[in-house]
Backbone as CSV, one residue per row, in Angstrom:
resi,resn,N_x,N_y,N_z,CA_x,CA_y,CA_z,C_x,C_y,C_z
1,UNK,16.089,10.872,-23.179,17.155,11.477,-22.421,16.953,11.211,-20.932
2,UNK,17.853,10.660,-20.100,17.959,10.754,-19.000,17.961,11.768,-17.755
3,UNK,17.069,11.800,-16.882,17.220,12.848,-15.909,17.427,12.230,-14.822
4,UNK,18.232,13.190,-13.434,18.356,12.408,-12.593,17.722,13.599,-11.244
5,UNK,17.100,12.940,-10.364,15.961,13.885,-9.407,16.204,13.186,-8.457
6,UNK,16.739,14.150,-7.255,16.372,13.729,-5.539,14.738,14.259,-4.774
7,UNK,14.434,13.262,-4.585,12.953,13.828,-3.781,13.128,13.752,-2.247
8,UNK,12.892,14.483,-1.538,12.741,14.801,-0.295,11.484,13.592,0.642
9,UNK,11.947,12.458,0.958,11.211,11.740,1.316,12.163,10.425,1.952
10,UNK,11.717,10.096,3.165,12.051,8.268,3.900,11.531,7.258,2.994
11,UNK,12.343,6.595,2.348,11.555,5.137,2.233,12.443,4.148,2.497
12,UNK,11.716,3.626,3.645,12.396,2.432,4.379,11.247,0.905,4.883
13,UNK,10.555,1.018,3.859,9.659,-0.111,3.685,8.847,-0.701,2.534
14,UNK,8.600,-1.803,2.279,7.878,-2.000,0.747,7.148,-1.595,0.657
15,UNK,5.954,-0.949,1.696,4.737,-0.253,1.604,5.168,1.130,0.795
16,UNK,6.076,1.807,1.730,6.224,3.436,1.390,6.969,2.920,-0.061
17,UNK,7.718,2.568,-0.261,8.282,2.024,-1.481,7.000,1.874,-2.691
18,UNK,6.075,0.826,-2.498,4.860,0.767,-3.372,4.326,2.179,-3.374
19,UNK,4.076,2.614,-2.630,3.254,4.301,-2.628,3.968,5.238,-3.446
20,UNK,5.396,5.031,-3.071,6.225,6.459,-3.964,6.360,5.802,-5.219
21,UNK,6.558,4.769,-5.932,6.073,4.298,-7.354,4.745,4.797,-7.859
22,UNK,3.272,4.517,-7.246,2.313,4.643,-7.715,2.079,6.118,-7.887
23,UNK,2.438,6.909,-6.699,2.336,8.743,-6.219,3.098,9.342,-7.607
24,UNK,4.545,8.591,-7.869,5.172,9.131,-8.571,4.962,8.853,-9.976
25,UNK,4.022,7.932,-10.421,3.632,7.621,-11.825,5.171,7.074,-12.500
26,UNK,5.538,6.005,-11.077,6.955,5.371,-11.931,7.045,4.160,-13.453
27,UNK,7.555,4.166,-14.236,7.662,3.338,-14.656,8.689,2.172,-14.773
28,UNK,8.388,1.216,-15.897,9.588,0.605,-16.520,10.787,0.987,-16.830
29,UNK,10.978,2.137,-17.212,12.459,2.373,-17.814,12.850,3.682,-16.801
30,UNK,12.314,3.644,-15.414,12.962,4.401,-14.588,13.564,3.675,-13.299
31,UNK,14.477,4.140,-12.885,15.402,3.735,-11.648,15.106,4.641,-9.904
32,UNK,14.565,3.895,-9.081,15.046,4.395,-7.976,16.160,3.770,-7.567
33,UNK,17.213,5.266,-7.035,18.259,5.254,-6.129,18.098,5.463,-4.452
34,UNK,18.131,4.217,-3.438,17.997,4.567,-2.563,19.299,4.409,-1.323
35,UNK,19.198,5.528,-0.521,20.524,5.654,0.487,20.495,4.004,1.096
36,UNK,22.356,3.628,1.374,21.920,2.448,2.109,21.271,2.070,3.258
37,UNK,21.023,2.932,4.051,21.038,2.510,5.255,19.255,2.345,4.588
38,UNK,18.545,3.012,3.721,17.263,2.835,3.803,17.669,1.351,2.477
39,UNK,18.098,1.347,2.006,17.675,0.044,1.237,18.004,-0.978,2.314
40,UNK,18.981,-1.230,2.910,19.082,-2.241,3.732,17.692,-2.457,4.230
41,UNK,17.382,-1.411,4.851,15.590,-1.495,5.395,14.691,-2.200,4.306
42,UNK,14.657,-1.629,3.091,13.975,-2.530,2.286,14.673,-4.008,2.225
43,UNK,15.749,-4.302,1.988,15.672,-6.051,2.034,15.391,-6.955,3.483
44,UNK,15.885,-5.796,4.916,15.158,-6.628,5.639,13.451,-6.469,5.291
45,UNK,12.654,-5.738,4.980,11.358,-5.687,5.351,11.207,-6.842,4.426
46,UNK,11.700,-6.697,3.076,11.400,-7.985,2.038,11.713,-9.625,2.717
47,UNK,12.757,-9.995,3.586,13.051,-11.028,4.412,11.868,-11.667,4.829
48,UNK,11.377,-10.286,5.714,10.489,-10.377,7.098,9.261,-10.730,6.540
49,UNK,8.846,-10.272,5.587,7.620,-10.312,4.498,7.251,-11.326,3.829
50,UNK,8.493,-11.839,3.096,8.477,-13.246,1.827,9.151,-13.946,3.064
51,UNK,10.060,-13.934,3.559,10.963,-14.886,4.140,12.062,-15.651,3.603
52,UNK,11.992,-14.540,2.252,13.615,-14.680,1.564,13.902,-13.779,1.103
53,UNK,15.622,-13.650,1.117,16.012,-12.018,0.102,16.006,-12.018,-1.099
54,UNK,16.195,-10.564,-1.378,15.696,-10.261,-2.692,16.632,-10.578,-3.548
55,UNK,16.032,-10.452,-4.471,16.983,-11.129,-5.778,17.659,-9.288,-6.296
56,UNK,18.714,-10.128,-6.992,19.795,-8.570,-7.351,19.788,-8.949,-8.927
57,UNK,19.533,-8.426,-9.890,19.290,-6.653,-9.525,17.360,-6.743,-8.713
58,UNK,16.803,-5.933,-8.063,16.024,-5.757,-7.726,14.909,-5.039,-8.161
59,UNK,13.626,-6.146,-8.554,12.782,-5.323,-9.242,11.835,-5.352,-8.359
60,UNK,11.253,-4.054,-8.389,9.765,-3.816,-7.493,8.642,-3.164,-8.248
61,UNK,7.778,-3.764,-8.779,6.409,-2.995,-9.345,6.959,-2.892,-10.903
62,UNK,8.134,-3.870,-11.643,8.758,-3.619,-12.443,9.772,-2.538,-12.862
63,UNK,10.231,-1.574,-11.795,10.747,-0.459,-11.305,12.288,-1.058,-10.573
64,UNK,13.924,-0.916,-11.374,14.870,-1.293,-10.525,15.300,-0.470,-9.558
65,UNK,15.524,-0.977,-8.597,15.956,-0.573,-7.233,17.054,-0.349,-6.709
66,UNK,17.739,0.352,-6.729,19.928,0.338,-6.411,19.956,0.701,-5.448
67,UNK,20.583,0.362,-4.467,21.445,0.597,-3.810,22.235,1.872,-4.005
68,UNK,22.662,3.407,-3.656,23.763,4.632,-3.436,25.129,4.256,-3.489
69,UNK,25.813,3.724,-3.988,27.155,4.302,-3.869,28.187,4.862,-3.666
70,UNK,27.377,5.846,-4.419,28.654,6.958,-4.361,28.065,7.736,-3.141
71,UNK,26.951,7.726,-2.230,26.456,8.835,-1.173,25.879,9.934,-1.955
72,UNK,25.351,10.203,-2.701,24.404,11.062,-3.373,23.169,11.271,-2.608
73,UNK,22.651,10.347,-2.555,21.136,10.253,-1.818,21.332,10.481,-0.419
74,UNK,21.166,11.059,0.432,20.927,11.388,1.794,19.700,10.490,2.542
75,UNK,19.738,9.847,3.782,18.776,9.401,4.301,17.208,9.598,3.824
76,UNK,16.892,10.998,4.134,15.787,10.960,3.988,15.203,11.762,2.528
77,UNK,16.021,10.760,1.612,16.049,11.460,-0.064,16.081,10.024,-0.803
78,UNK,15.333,10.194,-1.656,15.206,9.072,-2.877,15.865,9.557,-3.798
79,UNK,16.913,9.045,-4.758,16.505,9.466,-6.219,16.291,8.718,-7.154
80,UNK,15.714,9.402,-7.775,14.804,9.025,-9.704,15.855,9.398,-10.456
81,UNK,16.100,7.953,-11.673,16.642,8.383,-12.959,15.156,8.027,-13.537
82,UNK,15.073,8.824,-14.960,14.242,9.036,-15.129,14.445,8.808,-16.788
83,UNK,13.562,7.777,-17.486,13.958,6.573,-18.993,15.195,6.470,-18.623
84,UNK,15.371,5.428,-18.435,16.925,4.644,-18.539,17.300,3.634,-19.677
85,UNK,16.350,3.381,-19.777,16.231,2.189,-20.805,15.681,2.628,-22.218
86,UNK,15.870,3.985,-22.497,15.394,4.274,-23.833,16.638,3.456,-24.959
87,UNK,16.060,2.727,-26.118,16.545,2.429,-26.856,16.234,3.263,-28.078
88,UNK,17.853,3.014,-28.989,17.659,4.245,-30.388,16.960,3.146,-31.310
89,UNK,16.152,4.247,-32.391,15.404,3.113,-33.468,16.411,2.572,-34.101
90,UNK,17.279,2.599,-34.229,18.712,2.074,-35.444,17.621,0.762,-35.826
């Protein structure tokens, strides 16, 4: 079953990005949602870093990465879906 969680936190770099994966015991079949103005920050830091952009959809630490939409996430708020990718045994 899917859950969906805002955490109270900036991430606007691949570092803090790597940290809140590892802190948060993220996996494979979970999603961070991040506000745009901070993902933009992550593909420039990824630019500045590799010296090319990121590929879409965006995987980090095997963990996909979206882009906000709809404005849910607030600047200094992440959110977690949480198993996304559960498949039924059928």
């Amino acid at each position: 079953m899917e859950s969906f969680e805002i955490v109270p936190i900036r991430i606007n770099s691949l570092k803090k990005l790597r940290d809140f994966i590892i802190d948060n015991d993220l996996g494979e079949d979970d999603t961070i949602i991040l506000n745009q103005d901070n993902f933009d920050s992550i593909v420039i830091d990824h630019r500045t870093t590799y010296g090319e952009s990121i590929n879409m959809p965006f995987i980090f630490l095997g963990i996909l990465v979206k882009e906000d939409r709809i404005y849910d996430v607030q600047r200094r708020q992440v959110g977690i879906i949480k198993n996304t990718n559960l498949e039924d045994d059928d």
